[in-house]
Wavefront OBJ file of the C-alpha trace (Angstrom):
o trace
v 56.778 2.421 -55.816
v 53.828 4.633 -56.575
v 53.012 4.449 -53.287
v 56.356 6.246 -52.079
v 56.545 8.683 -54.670
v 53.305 9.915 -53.680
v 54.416 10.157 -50.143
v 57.174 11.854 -51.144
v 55.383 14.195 -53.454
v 52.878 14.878 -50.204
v 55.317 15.564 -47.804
v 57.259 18.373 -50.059
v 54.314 20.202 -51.108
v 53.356 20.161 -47.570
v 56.761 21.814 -46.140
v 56.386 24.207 -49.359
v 53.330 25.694 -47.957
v 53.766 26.171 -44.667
v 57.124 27.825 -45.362
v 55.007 29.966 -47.013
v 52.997 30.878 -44.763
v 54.518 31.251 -41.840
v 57.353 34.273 -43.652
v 54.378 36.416 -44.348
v 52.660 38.788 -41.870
v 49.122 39.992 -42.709
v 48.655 43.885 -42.949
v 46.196 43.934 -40.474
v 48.398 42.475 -38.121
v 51.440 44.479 -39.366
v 49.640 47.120 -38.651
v 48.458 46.844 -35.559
v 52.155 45.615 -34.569
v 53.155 49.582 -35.984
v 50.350 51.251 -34.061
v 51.130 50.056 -30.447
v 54.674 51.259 -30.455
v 55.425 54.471 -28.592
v 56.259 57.554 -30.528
v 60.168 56.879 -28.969
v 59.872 53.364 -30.074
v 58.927 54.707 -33.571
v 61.312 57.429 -34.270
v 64.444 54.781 -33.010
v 63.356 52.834 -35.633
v 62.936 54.742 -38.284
v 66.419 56.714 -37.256
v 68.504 53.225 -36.884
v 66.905 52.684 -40.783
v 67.837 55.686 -41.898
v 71.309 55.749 -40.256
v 71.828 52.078 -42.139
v 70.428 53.742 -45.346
v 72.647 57.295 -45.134
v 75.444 56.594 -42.956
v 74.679 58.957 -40.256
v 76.921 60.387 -38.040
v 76.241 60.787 -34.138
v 75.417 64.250 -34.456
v 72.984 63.402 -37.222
v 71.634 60.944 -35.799
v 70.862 63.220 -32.831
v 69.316 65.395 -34.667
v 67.608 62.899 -37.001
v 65.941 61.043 -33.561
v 64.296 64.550 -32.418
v 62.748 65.611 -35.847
v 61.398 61.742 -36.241
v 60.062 62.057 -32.362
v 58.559 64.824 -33.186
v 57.119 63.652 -36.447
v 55.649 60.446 -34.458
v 53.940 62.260 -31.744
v 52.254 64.280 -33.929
v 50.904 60.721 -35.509
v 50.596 59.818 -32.850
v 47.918 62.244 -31.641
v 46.382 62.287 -35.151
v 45.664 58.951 -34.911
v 44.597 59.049 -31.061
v 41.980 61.867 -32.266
v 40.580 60.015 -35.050
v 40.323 56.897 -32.452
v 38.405 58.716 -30.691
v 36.127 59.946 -33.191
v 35.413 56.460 -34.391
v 34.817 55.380 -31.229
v 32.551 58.257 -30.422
v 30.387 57.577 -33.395
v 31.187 61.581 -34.648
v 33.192 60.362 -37.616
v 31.988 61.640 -40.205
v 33.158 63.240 -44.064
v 35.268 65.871 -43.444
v 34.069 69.282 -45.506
v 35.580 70.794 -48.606
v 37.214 73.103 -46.479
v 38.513 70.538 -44.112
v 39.693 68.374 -46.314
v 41.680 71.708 -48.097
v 43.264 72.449 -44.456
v 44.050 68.557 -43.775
v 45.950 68.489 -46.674
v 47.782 71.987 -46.347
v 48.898 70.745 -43.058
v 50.209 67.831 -44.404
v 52.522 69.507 -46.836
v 53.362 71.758 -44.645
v 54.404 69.605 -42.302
v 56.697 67.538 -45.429
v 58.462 71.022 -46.212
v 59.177 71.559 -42.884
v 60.638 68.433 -42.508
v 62.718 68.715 -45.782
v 63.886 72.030 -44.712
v 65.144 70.564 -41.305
v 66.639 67.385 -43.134
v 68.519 69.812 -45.621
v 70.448 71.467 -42.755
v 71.486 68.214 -41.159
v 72.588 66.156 -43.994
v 75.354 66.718 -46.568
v 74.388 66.660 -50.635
v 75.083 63.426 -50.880
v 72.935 62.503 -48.345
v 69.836 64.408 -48.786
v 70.326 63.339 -52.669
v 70.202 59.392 -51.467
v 67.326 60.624 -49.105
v 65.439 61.996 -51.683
v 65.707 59.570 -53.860
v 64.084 56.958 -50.790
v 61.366 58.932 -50.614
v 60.550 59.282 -54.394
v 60.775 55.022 -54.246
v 58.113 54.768 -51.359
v 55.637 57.741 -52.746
v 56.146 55.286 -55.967
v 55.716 51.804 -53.912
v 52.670 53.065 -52.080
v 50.858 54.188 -55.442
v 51.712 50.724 -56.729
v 50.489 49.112 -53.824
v 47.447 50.651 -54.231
v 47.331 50.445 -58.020
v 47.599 46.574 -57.136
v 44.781 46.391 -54.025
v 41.970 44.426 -54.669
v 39.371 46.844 -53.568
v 40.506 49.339 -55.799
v 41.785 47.565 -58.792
v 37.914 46.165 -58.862
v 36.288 49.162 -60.021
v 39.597 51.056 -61.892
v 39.018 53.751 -59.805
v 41.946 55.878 -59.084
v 43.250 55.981 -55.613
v 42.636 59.058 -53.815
v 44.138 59.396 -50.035
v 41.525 59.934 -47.986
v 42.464 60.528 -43.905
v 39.454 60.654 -41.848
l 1 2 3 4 5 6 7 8 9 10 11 12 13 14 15 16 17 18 19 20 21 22 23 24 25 26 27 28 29 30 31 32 33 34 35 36 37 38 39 40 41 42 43 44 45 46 47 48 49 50 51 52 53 54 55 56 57 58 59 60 61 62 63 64 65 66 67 68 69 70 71 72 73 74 75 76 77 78 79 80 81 82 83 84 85 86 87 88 89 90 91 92 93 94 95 96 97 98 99 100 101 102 103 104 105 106 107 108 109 110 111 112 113 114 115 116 117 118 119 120 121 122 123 124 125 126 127 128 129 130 131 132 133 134 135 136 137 138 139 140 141 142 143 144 145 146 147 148 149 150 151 152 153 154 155 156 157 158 159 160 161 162
């Protein structure tokens, strides 16, 4: 009887963990999934998700797809550039100055992108939109907050895009 009901006991915990294993995708992997899709691929996605989240209508959802293709490509070179600086061996800090114009492009590029977003949706819609945002800014900080590599040393977390 013991014999069975550690078996039994075996098999389940067995199932159990591959079940868990198999639902959860590394990051690396994840991300490497994210970076080999086209810009088009990219900005489909992200416009079929955001026509599920706000109820777009065709025209918005026109209009959504060419602001999130142009979003990607840009990215998408961003990330090609850096690529190619790793690869190089040139990567190196970026300067005060740099670093000041890295970020100011950044924002700049999030107003414009508000501003456009503002004339295509209605209130309720931007509201809602908003409001996504403000939950992923606040996921990705806890994300962080949570890493191991920085939760070691208590450090805060300070975005740093070489």
């Amino acid at each position: 009887m013991k014999k069975i009901l550690l078996i039994a006991i075996a098999f389940i915990s067995i199932k159990g963990i591959a079940q868990q294993k198999m639902g959860h995708l590394d990051r690396k992997e994840m991300t490497r999934k994210m970076i080999s899709l086209t810009p088009e691929e990219s900005a489909g996605l992200q416009t079929k998700r955001m026509t599920l989240q706000l109820d777009l209508n065709d025209f918005q959802q026109k209009e959504v797809y060419k602001l999130n293709l142009q979003n990607a490509k840009k990215r998408k070179d961003m990330m090609a550039s850096n690529k190619a600086k790793r690869d190089n061996g040139n990567m190196e800090r970026p300067s005060k100055q740099e670093l000041l114009k890295m970020r100011n492009d950044r924002l700049d590029m999030q107003i414009a992108t508000k501003i456009k977003m503002a004339f295509i949706l209605n209130t309720e819609q931007r509201a809602k939109w908003e409001t996504i945002q403000e939950e992923m800014k606040h996921n990705f900080k806890n994300s962080m907050k949570n890493n191991k590599r920085f939760a070691q040393n208590r450090t805060p977390f300070i975005p740093r895009r070489f």
